[in-house]
N, C-alpha and C positions, 0 to 999 in steps of 0.2 A: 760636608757633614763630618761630625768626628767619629771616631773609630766607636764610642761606646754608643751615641745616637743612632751609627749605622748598625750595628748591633742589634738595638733595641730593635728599628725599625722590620731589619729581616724577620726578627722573633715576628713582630706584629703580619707580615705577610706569610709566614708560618702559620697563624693561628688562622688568620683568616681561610687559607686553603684549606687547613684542615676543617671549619667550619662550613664549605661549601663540601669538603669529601659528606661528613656527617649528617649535614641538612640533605645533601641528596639521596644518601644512605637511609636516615629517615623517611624520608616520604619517600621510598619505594618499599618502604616497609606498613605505612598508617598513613596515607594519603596516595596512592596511588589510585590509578582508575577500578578498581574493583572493589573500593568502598563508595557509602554513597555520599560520602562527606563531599567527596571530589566530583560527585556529580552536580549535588549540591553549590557549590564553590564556583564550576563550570557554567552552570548557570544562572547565577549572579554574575559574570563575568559577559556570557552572552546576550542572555535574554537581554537586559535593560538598551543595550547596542540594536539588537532587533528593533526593538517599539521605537528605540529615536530614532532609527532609519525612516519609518511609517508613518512619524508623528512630526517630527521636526518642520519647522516653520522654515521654508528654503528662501523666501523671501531676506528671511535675517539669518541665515545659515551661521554667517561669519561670527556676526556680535555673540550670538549663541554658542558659536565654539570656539568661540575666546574666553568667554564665563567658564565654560566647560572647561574647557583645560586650564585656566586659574584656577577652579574650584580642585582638579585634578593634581595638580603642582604643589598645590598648599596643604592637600590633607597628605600627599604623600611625604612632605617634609616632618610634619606632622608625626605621621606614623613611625619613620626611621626616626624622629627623635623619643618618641614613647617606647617602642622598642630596644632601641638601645638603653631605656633608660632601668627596660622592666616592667613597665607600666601597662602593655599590651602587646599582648600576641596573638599568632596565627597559628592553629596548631596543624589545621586541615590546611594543601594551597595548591592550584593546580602547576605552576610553575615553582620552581624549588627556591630559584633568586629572589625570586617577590612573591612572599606570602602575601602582602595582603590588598594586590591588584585586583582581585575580586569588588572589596570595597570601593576602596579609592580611586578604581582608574577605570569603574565601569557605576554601578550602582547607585554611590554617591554622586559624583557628576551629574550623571543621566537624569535623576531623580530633579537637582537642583537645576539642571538647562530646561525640564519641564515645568517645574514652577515657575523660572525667571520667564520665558517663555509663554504661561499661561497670562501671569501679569502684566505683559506687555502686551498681547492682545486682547484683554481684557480691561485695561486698564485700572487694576488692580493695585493695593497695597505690595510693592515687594515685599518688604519690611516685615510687614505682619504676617506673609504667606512665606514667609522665610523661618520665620520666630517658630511657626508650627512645623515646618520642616525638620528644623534642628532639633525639636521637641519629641518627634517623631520618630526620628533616626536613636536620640541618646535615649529616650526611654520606653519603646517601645522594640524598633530591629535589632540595637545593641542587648536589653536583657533579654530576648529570645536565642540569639546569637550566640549569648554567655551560658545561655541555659545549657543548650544541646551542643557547648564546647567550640563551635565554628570559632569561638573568640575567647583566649581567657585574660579576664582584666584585673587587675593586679588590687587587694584590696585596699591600700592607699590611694587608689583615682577613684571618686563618687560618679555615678551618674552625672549629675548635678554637672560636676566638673568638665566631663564629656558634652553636653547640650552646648558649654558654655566654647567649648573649641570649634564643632559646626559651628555655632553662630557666627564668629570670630572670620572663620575661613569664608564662610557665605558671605558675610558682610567685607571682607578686605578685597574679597574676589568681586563684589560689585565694586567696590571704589575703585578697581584699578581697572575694570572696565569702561566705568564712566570717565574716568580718566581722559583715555583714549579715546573715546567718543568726544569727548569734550576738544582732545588736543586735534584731532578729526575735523571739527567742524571748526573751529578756529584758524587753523590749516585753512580749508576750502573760502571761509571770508577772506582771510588775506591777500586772495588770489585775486589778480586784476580778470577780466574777462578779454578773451580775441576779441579784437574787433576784424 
């Protein structure tokens, strides 16, 4: 690196530490356990972890929490890219590094391994139990969410715009499960049998 790159770069690791000194500073001041934002937040984080414990199909555990944590991976990308952009934040979080593992890494998941999950033994529409999903999530738990603060969304991204990123992530998160599934069982044909 050159001397003014390396510069730069310390500046940028500068700022960053000072941004985890302030974010922690923060939320020990307006998010800490003695509001009920943070209880709130807490569980969204746990409760939906609960019921997939009790509810999850253990027969297909796997396929199920590989949707899961694709569904998990892609909104969190997501999310660090909307917040860095400005576009949405967390203002409530119970952990300081990840605001908004509430959502993303428990909630939404859960929610979608439950529908994908209902479809499959029901043999159900994904598709369409997906469309309402996303529908669900972007205008219904997101403008309550927005209402009472838990989330503030930046007024350049609609709604609209938001349904349209769930769906995106639901639906890329199936293809790349069926993917798998697909290269799975392609796998297993090509395999000669013992004799």
């Amino acid at each position: 690196m050159t001397k003014k790159q390396t510069g730069l770069f310390e500046k940028l690791v500068e700022i960053d530490k000072d941004l985890v000194r302030v974010g922690t500073e923060y939320w020990k001041k307006y998010s800490y356990i003695d509001t009920w934002q943070f209880w709130v937040i807490l569980g969204m984080l746990i409760l939906p972890l609960i019921v997939l414990f009790f509810t999850i199909d253990r027969k297909k555990i796997f396929l199920l929490g590989f949707y899961g944590l694709n569904v998990n991976v892609w909104f969190g990308y997501a999310n660090v890219a909307f917040m860095y952009l400005g576009l949405i934040n967390y203002p409530y979080y119970v952990i300081p590094p990840f605001p908004s593992i509430s959502f993303e890494g428990s909630l939404i998941p859960v929610f979608a391994m439950l529908v994908y999950q209902w479809t499959l033994n029901h043999h159900k529409n994904y598709y369409l139990y997906t469309l309402l999903l996303a529908a669900f999530f972007a205008f219904i738990i997101q403008p309550i969410a927005a209402g009472i603060h838990l989330i503030e969304i930046n007024p350049n991204i609609t709604f609209f715009e938001i349904f349209l990123i769930y769906l995106i992530v639901f639906l890329f998160s199936k293809a790349i499960t069926s993917l798998f599934l697909y290269l799975q069982k392609k796998r297993k044909g090509s395999e000669l049998p013992n004799k």
